[in-house]
C-alpha positions as a Markdown table, in Angstrom:
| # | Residue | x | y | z |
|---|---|---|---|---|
| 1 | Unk | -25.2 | -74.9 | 50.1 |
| 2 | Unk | -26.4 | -73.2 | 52.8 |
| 3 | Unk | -26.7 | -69.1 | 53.1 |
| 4 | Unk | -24.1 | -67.6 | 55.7 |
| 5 | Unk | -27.3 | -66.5 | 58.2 |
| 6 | Unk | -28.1 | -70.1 | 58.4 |
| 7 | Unk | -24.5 | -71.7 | 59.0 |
| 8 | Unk | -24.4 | -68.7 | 62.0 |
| 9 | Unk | -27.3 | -69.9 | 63.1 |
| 10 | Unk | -26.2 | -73.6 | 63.0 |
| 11 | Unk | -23.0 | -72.5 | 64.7 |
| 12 | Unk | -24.8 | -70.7 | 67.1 |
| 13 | Unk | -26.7 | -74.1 | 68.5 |
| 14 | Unk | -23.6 | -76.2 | 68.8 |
| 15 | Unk | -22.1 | -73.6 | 70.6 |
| 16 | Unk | -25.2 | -73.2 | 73.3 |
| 17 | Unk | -25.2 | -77.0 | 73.0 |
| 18 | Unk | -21.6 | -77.5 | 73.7 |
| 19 | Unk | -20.3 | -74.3 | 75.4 |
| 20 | Unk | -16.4 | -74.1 | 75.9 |
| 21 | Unk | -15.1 | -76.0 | 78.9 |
| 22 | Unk | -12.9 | -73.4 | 79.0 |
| 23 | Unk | -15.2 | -70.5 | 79.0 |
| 24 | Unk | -15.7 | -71.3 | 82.5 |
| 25 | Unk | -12.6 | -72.7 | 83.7 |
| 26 | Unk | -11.6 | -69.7 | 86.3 |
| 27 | Unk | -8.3 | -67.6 | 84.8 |
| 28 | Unk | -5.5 | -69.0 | 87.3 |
| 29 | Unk | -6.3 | -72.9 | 86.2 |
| 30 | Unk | -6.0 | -72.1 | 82.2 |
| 31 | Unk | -2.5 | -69.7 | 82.8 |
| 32 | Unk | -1.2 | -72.2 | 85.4 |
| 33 | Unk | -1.1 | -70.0 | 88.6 |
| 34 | Unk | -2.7 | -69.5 | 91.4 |
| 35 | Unk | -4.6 | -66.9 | 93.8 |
| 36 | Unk | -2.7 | -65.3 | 96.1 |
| 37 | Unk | -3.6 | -62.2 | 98.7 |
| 38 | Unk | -1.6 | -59.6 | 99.7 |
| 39 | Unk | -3.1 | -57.9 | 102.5 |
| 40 | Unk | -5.1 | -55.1 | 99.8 |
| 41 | Unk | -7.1 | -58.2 | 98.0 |
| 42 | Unk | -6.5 | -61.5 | 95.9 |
| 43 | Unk | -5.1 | -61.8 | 92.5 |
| 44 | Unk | -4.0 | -64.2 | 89.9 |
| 45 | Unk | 0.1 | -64.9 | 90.4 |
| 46 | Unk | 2.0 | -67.1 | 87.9 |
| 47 | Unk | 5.3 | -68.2 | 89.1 |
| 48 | Unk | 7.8 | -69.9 | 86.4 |
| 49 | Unk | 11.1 | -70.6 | 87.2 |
| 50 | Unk | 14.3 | -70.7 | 84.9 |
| 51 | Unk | 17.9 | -72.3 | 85.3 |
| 52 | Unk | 20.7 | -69.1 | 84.6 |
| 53 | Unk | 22.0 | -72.1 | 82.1 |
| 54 | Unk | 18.7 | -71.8 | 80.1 |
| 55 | Unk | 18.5 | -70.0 | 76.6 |
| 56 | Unk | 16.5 | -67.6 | 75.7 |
| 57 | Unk | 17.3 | -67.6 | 71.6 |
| 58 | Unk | 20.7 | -68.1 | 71.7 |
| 59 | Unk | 21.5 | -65.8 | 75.1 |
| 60 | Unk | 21.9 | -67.7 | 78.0 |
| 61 | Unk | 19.9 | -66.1 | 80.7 |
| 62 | Unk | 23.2 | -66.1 | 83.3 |
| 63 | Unk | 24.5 | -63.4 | 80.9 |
| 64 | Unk | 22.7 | -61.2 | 82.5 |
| 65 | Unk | 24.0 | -61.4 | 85.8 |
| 66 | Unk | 27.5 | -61.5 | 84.7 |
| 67 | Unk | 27.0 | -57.9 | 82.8 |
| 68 | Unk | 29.3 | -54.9 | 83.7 |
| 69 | Unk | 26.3 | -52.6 | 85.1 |
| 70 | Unk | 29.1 | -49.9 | 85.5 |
| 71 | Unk | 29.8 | -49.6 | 81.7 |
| 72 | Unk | 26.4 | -50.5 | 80.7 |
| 73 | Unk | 24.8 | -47.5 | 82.9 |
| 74 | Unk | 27.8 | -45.0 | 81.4 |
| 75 | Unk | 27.0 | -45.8 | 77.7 |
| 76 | Unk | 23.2 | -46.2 | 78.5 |
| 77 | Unk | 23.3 | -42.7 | 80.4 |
| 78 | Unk | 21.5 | -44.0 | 83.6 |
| 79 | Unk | 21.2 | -41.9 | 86.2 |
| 80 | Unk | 21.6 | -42.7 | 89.7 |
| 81 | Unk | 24.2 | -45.9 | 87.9 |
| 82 | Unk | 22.9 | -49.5 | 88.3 |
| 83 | Unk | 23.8 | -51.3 | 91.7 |
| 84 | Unk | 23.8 | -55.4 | 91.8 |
| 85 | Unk | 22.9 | -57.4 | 88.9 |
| 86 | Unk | 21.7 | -59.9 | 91.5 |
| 87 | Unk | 19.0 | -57.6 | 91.9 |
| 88 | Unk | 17.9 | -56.0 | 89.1 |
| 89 | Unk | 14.0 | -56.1 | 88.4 |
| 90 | Unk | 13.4 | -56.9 | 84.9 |
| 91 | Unk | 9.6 | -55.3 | 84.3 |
| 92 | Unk | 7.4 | -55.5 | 81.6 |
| 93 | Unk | 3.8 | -54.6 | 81.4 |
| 94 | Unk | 0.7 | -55.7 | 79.2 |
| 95 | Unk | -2.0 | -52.6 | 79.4 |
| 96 | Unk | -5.8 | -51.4 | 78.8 |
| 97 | Unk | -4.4 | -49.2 | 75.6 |
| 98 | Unk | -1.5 | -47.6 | 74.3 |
| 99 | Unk | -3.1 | -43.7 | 75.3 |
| 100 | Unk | -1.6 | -43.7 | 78.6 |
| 101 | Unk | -3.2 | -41.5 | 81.4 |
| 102 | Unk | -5.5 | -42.1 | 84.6 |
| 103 | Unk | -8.0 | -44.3 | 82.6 |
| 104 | Unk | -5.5 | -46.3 | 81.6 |
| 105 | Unk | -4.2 | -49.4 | 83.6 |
| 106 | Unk | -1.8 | -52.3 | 83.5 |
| 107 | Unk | -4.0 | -55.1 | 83.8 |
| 108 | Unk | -0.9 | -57.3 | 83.6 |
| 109 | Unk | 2.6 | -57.3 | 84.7 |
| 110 | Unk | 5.9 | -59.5 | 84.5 |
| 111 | Unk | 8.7 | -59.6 | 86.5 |
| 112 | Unk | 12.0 | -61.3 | 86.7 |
| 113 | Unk | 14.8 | -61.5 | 89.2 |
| 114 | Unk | 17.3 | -63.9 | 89.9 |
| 115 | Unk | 16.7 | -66.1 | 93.4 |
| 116 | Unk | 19.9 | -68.4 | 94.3 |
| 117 | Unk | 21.0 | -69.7 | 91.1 |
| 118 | Unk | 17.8 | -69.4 | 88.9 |
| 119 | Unk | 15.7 | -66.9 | 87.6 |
| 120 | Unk | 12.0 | -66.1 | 88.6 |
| 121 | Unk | 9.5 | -64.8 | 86.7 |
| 122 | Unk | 6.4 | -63.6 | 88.1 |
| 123 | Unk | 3.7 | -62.3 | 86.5 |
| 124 | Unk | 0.4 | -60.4 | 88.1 |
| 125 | Unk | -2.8 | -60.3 | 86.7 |
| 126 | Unk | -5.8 | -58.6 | 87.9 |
| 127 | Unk | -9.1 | -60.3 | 87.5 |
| 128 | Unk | -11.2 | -57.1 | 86.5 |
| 129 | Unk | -9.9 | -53.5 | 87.6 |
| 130 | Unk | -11.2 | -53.9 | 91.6 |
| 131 | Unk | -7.9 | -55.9 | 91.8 |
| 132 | Unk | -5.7 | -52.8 | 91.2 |
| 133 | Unk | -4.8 | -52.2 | 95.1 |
| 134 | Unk | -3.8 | -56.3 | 95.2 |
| 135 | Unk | -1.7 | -56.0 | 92.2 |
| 136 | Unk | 0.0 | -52.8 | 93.5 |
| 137 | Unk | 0.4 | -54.4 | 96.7 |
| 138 | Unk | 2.4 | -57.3 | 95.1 |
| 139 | Unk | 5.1 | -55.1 | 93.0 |
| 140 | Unk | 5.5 | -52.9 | 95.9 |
| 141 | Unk | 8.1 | -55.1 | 97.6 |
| 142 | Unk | 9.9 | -56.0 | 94.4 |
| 143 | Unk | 10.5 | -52.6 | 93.9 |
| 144 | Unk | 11.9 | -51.8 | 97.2 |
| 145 | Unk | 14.3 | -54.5 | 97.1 |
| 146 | Unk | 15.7 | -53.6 | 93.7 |
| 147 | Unk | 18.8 | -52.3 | 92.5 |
| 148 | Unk | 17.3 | -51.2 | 89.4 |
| 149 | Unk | 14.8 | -51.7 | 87.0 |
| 150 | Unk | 15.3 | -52.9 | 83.4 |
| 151 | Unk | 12.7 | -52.6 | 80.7 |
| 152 | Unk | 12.1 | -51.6 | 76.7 |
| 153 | Unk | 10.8 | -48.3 | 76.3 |
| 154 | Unk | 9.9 | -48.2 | 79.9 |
| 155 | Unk | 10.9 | -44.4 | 80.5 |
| 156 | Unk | 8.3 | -44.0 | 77.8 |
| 157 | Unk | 5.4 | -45.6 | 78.8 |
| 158 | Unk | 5.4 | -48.8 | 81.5 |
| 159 | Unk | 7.0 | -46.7 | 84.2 |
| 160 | Unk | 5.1 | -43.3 | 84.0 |
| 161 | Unk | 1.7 | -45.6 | 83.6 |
| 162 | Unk | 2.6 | -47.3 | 86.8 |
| 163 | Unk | 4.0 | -44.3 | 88.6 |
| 164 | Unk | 0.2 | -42.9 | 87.4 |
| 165 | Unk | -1.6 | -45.9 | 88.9 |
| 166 | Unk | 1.1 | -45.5 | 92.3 |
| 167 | Unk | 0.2 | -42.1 | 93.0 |
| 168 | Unk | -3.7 | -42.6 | 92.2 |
| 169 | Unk | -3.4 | -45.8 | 95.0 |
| 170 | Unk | -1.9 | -43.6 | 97.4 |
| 171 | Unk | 1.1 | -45.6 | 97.2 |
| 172 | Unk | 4.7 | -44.2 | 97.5 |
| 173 | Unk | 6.7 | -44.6 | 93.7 |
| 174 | Unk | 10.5 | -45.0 | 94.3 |
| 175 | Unk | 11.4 | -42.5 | 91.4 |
| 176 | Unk | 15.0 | -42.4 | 92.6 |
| 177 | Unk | 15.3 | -46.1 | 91.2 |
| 178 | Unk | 17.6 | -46.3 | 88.2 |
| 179 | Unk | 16.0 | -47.7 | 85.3 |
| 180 | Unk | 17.9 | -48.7 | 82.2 |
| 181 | Unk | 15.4 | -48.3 | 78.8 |
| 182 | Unk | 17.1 | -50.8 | 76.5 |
| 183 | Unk | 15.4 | -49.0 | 73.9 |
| 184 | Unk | 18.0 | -46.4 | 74.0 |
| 185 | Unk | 20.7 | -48.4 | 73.8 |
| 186 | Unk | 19.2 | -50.7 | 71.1 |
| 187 | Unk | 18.5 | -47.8 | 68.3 |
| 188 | Unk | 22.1 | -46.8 | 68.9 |
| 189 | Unk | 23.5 | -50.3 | 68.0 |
| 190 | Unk | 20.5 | -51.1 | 65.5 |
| 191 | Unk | 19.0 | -48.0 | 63.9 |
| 192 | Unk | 20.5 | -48.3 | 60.9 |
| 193 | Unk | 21.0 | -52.3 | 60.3 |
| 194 | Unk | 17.7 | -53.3 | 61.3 |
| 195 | Unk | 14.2 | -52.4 | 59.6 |
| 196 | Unk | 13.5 | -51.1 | 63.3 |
| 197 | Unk | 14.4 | -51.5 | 66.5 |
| 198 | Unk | 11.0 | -53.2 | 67.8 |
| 199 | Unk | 12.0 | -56.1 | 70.9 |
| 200 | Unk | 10.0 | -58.6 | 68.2 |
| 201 | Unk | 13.0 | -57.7 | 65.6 |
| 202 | Unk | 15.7 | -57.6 | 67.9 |
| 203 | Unk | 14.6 | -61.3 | 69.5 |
| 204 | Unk | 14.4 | -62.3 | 65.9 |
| 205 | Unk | 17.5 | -60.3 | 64.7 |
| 206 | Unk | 19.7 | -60.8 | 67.6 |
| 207 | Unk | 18.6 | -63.2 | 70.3 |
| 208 | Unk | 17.9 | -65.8 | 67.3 |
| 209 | Unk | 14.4 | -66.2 | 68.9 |
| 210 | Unk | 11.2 | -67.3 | 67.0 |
| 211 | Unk | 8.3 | -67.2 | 68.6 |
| 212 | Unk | 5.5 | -69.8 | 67.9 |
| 213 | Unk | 1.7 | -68.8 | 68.1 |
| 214 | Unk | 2.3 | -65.6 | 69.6 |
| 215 | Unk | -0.5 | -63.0 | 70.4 |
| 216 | Unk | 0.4 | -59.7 | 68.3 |
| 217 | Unk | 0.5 | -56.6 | 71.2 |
| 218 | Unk | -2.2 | -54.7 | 69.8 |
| 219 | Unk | -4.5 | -57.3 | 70.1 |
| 220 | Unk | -4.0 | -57.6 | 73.6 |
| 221 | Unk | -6.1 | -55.1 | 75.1 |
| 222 | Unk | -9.0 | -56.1 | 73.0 |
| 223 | Unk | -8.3 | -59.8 | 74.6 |
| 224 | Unk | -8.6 | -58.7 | 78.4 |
| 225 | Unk | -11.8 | -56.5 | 77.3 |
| 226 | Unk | -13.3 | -59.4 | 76.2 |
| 227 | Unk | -12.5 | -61.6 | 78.7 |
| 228 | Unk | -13.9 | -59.0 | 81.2 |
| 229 | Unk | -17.3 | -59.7 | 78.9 |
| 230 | Unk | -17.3 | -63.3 | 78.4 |
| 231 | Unk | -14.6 | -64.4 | 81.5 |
| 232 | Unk | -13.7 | -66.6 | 78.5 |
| 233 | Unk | -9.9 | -67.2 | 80.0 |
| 234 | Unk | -8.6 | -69.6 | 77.5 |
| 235 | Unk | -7.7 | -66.6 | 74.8 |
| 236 | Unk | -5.7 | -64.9 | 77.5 |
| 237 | Unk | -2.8 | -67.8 | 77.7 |
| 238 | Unk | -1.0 | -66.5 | 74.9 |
| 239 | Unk | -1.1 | -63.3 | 76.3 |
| 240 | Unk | 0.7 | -64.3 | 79.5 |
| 241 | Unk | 3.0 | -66.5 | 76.8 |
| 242 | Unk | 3.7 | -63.0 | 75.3 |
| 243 | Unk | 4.3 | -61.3 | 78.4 |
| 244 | Unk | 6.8 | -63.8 | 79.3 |
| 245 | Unk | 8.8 | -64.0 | 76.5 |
| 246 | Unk | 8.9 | -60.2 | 76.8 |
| 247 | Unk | 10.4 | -60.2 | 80.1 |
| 248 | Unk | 12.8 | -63.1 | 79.5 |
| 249 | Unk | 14.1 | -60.9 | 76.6 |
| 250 | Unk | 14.9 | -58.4 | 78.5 |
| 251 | Unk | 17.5 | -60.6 | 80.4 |
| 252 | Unk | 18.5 | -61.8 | 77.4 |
| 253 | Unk | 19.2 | -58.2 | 76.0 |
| 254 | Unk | 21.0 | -57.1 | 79.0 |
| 255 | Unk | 23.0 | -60.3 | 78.5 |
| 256 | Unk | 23.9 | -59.7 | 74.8 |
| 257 | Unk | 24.8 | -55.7 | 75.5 |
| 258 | Unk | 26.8 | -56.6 | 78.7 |
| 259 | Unk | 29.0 | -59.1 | 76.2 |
| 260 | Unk | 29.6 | -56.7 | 74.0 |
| 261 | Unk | 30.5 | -53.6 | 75.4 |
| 262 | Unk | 33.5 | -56.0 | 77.0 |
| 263 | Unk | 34.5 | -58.2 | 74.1 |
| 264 | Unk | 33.6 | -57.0 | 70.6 |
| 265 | Unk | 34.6 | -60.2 | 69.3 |
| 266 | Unk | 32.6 | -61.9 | 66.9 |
| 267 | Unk | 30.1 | -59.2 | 66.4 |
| 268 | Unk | 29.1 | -58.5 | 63.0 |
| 269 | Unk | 29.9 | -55.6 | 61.3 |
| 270 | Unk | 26.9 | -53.8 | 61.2 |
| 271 | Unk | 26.6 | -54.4 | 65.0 |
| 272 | Unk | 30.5 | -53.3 | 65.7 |
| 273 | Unk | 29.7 | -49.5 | 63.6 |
| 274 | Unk | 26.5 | -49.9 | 66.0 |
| 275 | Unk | 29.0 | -49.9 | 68.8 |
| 276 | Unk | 30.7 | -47.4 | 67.8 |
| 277 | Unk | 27.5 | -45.3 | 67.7 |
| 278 | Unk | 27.3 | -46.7 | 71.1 |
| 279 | Unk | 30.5 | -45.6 | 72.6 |
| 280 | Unk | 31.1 | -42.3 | 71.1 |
| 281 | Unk | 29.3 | -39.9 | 73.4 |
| 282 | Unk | 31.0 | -41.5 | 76.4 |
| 283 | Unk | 34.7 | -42.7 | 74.8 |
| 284 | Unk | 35.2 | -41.6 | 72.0 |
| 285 | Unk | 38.0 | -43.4 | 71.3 |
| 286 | Unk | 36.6 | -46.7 | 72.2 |
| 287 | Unk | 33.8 | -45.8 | 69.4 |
| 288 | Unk | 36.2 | -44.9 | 66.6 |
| 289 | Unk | 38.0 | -48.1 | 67.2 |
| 290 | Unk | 34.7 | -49.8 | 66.5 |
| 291 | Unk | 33.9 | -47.9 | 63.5 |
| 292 | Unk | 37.8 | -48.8 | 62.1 |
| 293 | Unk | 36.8 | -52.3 | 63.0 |
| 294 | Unk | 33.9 | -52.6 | 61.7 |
| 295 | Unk | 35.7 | -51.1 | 58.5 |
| 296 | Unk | 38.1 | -53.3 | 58.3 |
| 297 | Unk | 35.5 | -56.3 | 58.9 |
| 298 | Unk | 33.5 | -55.3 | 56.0 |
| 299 | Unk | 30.4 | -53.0 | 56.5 |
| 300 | Unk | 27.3 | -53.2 | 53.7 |
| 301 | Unk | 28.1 | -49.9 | 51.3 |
| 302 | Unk | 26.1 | -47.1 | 52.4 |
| 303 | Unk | 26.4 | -48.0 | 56.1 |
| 304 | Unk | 30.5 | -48.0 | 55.2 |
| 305 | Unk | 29.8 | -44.6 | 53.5 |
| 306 | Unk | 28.1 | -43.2 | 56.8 |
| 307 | Unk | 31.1 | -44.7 | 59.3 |
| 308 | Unk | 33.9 | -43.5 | 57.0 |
| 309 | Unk | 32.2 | -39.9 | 56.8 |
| 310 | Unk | 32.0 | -40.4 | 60.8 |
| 311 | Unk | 35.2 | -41.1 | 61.2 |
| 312 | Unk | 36.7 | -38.4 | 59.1 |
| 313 | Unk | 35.1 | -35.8 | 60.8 |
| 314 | Unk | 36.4 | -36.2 | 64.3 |
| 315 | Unk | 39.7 | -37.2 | 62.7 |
| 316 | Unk | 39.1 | -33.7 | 61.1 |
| 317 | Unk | 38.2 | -31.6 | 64.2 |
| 318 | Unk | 41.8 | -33.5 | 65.8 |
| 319 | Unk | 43.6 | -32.2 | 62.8 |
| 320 | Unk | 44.8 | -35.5 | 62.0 |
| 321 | Unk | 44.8 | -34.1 | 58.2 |
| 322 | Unk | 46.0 | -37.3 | 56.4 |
| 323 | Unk | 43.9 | -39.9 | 57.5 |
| 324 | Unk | 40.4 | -37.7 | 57.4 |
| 325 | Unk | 41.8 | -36.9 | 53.6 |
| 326 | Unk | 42.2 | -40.9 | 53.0 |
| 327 | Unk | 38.6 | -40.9 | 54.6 |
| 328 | Unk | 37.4 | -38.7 | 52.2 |
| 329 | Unk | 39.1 | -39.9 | 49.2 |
| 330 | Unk | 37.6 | -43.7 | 50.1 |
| 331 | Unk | 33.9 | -41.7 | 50.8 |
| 332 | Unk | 34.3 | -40.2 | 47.2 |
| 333 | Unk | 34.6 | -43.4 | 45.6 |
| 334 | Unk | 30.9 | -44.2 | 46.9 |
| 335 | Unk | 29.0 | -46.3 | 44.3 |
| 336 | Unk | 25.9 | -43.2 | 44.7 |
| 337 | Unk | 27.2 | -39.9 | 44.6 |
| 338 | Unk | 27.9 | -38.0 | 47.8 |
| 339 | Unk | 28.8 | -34.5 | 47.7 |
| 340 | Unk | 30.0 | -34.6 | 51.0 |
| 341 | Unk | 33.2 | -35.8 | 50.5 |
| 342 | Unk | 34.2 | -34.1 | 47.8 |
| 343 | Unk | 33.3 | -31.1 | 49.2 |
| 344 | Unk | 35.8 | -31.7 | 52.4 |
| 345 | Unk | 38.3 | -32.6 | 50.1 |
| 346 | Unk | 38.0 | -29.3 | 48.1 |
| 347 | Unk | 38.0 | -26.7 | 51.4 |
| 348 | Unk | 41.1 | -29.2 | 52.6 |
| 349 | Unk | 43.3 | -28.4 | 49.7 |
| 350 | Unk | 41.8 | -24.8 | 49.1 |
| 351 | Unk | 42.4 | -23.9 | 52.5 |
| 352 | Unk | 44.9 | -26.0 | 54.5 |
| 353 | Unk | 47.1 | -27.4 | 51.5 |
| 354 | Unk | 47.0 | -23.9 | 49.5 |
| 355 | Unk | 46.6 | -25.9 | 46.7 |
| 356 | Unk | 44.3 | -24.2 | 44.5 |
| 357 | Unk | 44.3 | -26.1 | 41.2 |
| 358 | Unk | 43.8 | -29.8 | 43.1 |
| 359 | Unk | 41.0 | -27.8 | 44.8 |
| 360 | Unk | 39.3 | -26.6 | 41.2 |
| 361 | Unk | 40.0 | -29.9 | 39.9 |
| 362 | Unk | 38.3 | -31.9 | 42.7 |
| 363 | Unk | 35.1 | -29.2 | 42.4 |
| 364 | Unk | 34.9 | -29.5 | 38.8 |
| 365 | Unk | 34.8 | -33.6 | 38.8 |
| 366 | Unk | 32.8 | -32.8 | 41.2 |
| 367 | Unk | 30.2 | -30.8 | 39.7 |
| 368 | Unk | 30.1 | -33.1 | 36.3 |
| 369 | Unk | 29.3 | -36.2 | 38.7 |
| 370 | Unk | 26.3 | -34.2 | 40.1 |
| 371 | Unk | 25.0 | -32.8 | 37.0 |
| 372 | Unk | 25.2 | -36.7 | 35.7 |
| 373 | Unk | 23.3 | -38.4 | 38.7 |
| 374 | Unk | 21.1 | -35.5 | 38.7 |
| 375 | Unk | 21.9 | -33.7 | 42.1 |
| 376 | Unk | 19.9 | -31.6 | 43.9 |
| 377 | Unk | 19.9 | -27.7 | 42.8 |
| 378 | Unk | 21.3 | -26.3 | 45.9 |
| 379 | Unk | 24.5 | -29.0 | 45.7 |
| 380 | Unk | 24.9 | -28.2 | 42.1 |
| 381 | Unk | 24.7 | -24.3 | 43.0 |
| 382 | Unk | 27.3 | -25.1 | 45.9 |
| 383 | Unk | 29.4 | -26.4 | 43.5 |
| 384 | Unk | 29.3 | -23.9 | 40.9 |
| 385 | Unk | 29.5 | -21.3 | 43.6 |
| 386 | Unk | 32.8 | -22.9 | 44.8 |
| 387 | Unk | 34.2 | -23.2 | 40.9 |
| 388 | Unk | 33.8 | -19.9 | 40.6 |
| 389 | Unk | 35.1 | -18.6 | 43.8 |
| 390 | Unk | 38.3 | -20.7 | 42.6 |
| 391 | Unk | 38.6 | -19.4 | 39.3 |
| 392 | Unk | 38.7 | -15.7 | 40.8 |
| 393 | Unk | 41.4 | -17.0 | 43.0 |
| 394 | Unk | 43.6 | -18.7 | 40.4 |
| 395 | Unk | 43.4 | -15.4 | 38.4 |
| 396 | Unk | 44.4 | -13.0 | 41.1 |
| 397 | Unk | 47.6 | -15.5 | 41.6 |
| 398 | Unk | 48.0 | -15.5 | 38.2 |
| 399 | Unk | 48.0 | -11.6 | 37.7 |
| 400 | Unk | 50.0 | -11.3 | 40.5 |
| 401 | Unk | 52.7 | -13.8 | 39.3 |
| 402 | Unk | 52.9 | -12.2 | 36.0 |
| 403 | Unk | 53.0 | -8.2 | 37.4 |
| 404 | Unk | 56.3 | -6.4 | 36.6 |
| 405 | Unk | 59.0 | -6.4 | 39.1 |
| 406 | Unk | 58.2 | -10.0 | 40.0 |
C-alpha cells in the first residue's frame, strides 16, 4: 500500500492534470444568476420565483400574506406596528463572521417579497468586498418600499451589521422601519418544548422541513474565504441553497404564527401553553385560556407542572381563592416534589382560611416529602421554620381557649 505522502502526491497530479471545470466557471453560471449593475458597480443577482400555493415544509407560503400584522406586532412588541403584508421584506443575511463590527460584512443577502400573486426571492452576492457599494445599492430600494422587515434574530445581528455597513457607505439606514425578530416570538412559544429555538429546529420541529445536503452556518464564512482564494464557485451553491431556505422560512414562520394567534385549533399542547406564554403580557386573558387549554389537551408532566403553577398565581393575585387552591392541590400531586405548591397551600389556609391545623398538616406532609426526595437545605429550613411558627400559633389558641372565664 502506498504511504499517505505518496497518495497526496498522486492526488495532487490528477488534480493539475484534470483541474475542476468548475473551479473556473465564473460564480453567477454555477448559482444560476446573473450580473446585474446598479449605478455603484456589478454584482451577482439570483432571482427565484415561488407560487403563494407552494410549501415550504408543510406552510404554504400565501400564509404569510394572509397574517393579522396588527396582532402579530402587539404580541411581538413591534414598534412603529407592521403596515401591509403585501410588502413586507423578509431579510436574511450570510456574513464574513459571527463578531460583528466594521470589519465585518455581509457578503451575501436574501430577500423576499411578494410581486402579484408570487413570491420573489432575490439574493445578492458580492464577488470580493469592492462590490459592497453595488450590493448596497441593490437593497436600498427594497428597503424604501417596505412596510417592514421580517427576520430571525435580526435586531441582534443582520440589522445592526447592515446598519454598520449603511453608515460606513454613506448611505441613509431607514431605522424607523419596523422589524419583527421572530426570534422573540419563537422562544416564547418554544423555549421550553423544544431542545432550542434555533430556525434549523423550528423548520424541522414546526414547518416539517428537512433539508437535504445543506451547508452548516458556521462553515459558511470559511466557504466565501476560500472562494476569494481559489474563485472555486462550485462549493458556494449550497450556500446560496442555505440562504434560500432561510429566507423562505421566514415566510413560512410568519405564516404559522399569523394562524395561530387567530385559530388555536389543532395546535399541540405544548405549542397552545407556548401561546399562552405568548399572549400573557399583552391579554392576559387570552393567555390563560391557552394555558387551561393546553391543560385540558394534555401537556407532558413537568411542562403541566409549570402552566398549572402559572395559572394559579394570577388566579391568586385576582383572589379567585378556589380555583388557584385546586391549582395547587393538582401541582402538589407532581410526580417530582415541588415545594411550591405546598407552600401556597399552607400561607392560604394559615392566612386566608384561618385554618391552622390544615395549615400544620399540609407543612408537615410537606416537610416528610422533602426530607424523603432529599430537598434542598434552605426548603427543608423553610419548612421547619413554617412548622414551628404554627406550632407556636396552635398553642397560643390553645392557651387562650382553655384560660378561665372562657
Amino acid at each position: 500500500m502506498p504511504a499517505p505522502d505518496d497518495l497526496r502526491r498522486v492526488i495532487r497530479r490528477i488534480e493539475s492534470a484534470h483541474p475542476d471545470r468548475s473551479a473556473a466557471e465564473p460564480v453567477e453560471r454555477v448559482v444560476g444568476g446573473e450580473l446585474q449593475e446598479t449605478g455603484a458597480g456589478a454584482l451577482v443577482v439570483v432571482r427565484r420565483e415561488y407560487p403563494l400555493a407552494h410549501r415550504h415544509g408543510g406552510q404554504p407560503l400565501a400564509a404569510a400574506l394572509e397574517a393579522p400584522l396588527p396582532v402579530l406586532a402587539r404580541v411581538a412588541r413591534v414598534e412603529p406596528p407592521l403596515g401591509d403584508a403585501g410588502r413586507l421584506l423578509f431579510l436574511d443575511t450570510e456574513t464574513t463572521g459571527l463578531a460583528g463590527g466594521t470589519g465585518t460584512y455581509a457578503f451575501l443577502v436574501g430577500a423576499a417579497f411578494a410581486e402579484g400573486d408570487r413570491l420573489v426571492v432575490m439574493q445578492y452576492f458580492m464577488r470580493d468586498f469592492d462590490e459592497e457599494p453595488a450590493l448596497l445599492a441593490a437593497l436600498q430600494p427594497l428597503l424604501e418600499r417596505a412596510s417592514g422587515i421580517v427576520t430571525f434574530n435580526g435586531a441582534g445581528f443582520d440589522l445592526p451589521l447592515l446598519e454598520t455597513r449603511f453608515v460606513l457607505a454613506r448611505r441613509r439606514w431607514p431605522a424607523a422601519l419596523p422589524h419583527l425578530d421572530l426570534l422573540r416570538p419563537a422562544r416564547r412559544v418554544w423555549a421550553a418544548s423544544l431542545a432550542d429555538c434555533r430556525l434549523a429546529t423550528l423548520e424541522r420541529e414546526v414547518l416539517g422541513l428537512a433539508r437535504e445536503d445543506d451547508v452548516p452556518s458556521a462553515v459558511i464564512p470559511a466557504l466565501y474565504f476560500d472562494y476569494l482564494r481559489s474563485r472555486r464557485a462550485a462549493p458556494l451553491g449550497r450556500v446560496f441553497a442555505h440562504n434560500r431556505d432561510d429566507v423562505l422560512s421566514l415566510v413560512a414562520l410568519v405564516g404559522w404564527l399569523g394562524r395561530a394567534v387567530t385559530d388555536a385549533t389543532g395546535l399541540r399542547p405544548a405549542e397552545l401553553a407556548g401561546l399562552g406564554r405568548l399572549w400573557e403580557p399583552v391579554d392576559l386573558e387570552r393567555g390563560l385560556a391557552c394555558y387551561r387549554a393546553a391543560l385540558r389537551a394534555g401537556l407532558p408532566r413537568d411542562l403541566a407542572q409549570w402552566a398549572r403553577l402559572r395559572l394559579a398565581w394570577w388566579e391568586k393575585r385576582a383572589a379567585r381563592w378556589e380555583a388557584a387552591c385546586a391549582l395547587w392541590e393538582a401541582a402538589s400531586r407532581h410526580e417530582t416534589f415541588d415545594p411550591r405548591p405546598w407552600e401556597e397551600l399552607a400561607k392560604f389556609h394559615e392566612h386566608r382560611a384561618r385554618d391552622l391545623a390544615l395549615a400544620r398538616a399540609l407543612v408537615e406532609e410537606a416537610l416528610d416529602l422533602a426530607r424523603a426526595v432529599g430537598a434542598a437545605p434552605r426548603v427543608l429550613d423553610a419548612f421547619v421554620y413554617r412548622l414551628d411558627r404554627l406550632d407556636r400559633r396552635l398553642a397560643l389558641g390553645l392557651r387562650a381557649a382553655t384560660r378561665p372565664g372562657r
